[in-house]
C-alpha positions, 0 to 999 in steps of 0.5 A, a space after each residue: 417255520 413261522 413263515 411257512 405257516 403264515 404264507 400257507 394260510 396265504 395259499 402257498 404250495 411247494 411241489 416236488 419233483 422227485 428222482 426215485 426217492 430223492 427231490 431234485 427240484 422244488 417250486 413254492 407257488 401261489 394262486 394270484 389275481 391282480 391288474 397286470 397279470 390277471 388270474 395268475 400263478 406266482 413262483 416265489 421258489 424255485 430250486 434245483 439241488 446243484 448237482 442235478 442242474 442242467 439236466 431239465 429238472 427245472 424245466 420239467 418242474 416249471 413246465 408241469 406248474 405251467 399245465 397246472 396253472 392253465 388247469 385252474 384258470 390262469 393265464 399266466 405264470 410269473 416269477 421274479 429273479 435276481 439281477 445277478 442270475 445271468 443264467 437264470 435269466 437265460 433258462 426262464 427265457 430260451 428254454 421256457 419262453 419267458 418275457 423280461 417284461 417289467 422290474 421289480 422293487 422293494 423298499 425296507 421299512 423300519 424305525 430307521 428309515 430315511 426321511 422322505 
């Protein structure tokens, strides 16, 4: 909770899609800006209860953040994936049109680090 806090304060809003009275799908987003994707939105979440995959709750989720972006000026909507999520990789490209266009990288940073 500490963290939701703080990432709020930050700008993050989670949008629901709901199935009656029942989410079936979540995406935690933030308006961003900065020198290669410009005026953006940044998915940081995106979740689809796993009994309801596959059944275009994701896409219809992503696709009314992407109307929501261009709304507030953005020119872009990106998000990260892990590696491994072969068919993650395949929903954001085939069904939404996403372009792999970079890699990400990330370096924990503690007492006990490597010297450099």
């Amino acid at each position: 909770m500490e963290l939701l806090v703080e990432m709020r304060e930050d700008g993050y809003k989670l949008f629901g899609l709901f199935l009656g009275n029942k989410i079936v799908s979540v995406a935690g987003i933030s308006w961003r800006v900065n020198f290669y994707n410009k005026r953006h939105v940044f998915v940081y979440d995106l979740v689809t209860d796993s009994s309801y995959r596959s059944l275009g709750y994701g896409k219809k989720l992503l696709e009314f953040i992407h109307n929501w972006a261009q709304e507030k000026g953005a020119e872009y909507v990106a998000l990260e994936s892990g590696i491994q999520r072969i068919d993650a990789h395949r929903f954001y490209e085939q069904k939404l049109h996403y372009d792999k266009w970079c890699f990400s990288f990330r370096r924990k940073v503690c007492m006990d680090s490597p010297e450099l």
